[in-house]
C-alpha positions as a printed Julia matrix, in Angstrom:
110×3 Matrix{Float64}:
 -61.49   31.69  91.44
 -63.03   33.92  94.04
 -66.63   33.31  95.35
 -67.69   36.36  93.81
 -66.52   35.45  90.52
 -68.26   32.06  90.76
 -71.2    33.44  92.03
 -71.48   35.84  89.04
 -70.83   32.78  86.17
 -73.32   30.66  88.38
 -75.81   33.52  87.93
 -74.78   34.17  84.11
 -75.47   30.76  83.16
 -78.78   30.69  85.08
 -80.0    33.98  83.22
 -78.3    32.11  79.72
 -80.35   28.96  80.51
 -83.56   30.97  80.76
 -83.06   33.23  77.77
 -83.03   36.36  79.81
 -81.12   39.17  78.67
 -77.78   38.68  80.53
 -77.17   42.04  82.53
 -75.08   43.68  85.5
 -78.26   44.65  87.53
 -79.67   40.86  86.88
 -76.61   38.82  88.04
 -76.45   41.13  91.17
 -79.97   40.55  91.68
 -79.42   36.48  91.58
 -76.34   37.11  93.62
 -78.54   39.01  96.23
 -81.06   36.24  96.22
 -78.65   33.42  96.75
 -78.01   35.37  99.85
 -73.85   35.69  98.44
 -72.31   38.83  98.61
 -70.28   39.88  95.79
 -68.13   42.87  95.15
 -69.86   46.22  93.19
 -67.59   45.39  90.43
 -68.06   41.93  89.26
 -71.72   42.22  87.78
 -70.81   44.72  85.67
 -67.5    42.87  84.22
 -69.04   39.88  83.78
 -72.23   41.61  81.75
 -69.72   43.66  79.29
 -68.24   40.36  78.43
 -70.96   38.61  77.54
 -72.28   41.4   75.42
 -69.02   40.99  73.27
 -69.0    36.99  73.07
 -72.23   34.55  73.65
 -71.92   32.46  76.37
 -71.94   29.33  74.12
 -68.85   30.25  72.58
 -67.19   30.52  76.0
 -68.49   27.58  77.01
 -66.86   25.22  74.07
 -63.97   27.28  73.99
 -62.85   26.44  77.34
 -60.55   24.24  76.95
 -58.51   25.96  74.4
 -55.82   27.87  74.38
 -56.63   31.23  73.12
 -53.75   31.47  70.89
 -54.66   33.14  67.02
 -54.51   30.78  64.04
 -51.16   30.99  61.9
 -52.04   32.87  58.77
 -50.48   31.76  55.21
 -48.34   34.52  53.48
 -49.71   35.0   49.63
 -46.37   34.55  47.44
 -44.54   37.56  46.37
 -44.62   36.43  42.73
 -48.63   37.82  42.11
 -50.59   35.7   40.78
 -53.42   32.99  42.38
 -52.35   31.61  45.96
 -52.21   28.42  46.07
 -54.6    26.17  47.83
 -53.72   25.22  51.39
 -52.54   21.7   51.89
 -54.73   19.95  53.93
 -52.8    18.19  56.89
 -53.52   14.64  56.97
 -53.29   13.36  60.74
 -52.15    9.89  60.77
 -53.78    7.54  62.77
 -51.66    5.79  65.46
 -52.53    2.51  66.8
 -52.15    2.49  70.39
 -49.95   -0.96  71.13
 -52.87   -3.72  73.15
 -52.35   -4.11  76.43
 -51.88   -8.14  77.57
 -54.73   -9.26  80.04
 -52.29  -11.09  83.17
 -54.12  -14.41  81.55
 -52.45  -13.85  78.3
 -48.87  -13.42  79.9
 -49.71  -16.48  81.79
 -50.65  -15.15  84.97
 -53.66  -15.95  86.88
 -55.0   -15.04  90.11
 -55.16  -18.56  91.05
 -51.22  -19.62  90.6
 -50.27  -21.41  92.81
């Protein structure tokens, strides 16, 4: 990530954080105060994004993966769908690890 691009989601977040109305001339203006120079271009990008999707939603989507949700297909048949089968995760237990003590082992063996 460049330093302008940081600069501008530093700047984003501050205007977020203080419920100001996230725009282009606003995240140069932090920029410009933080004494960082950033290219023409990036205030305006990042302000058209965030006027599509809140900042809160790109925040705890990081992480994923952006791909789209598999749809169901309705059968062919007519008639009522049925319900989607909920998918049960099973939980695995994770094998316990032996303490050195328990394997006989001590830091004291002589």
């Amino acid at each position: 990530m460049s330093t302008s691009e940081l600069a501008c989601t530093y700047a984003a977040l501050i205007l977020h954080d203080d419920g100001i109305p996230i725009t282009a001339e606003k995240i140069a203006t932090l920029c410009k105060a933080a004494n960082v120079t950033v290219e023409a271009y990036w205030p305006g990008l990042f302000a058209k994004l965030l006027e599509k999707r809140s900042v809160e939603d790109l925040i705890t989507n990081v992480g994923s993966g952006g791909g789209g949700a598999i749809a169901a297909s309705a059968p062919s048949g007519g008639g009522a769908a049925p319900a989607a089968a909920e998918k049960v995760e099973e939980k695995k237990e994770e094998p316990k690890e032996e303490s050195d003590e328990e394997m006989g082992f001590s830091l004291f063996d002589d």
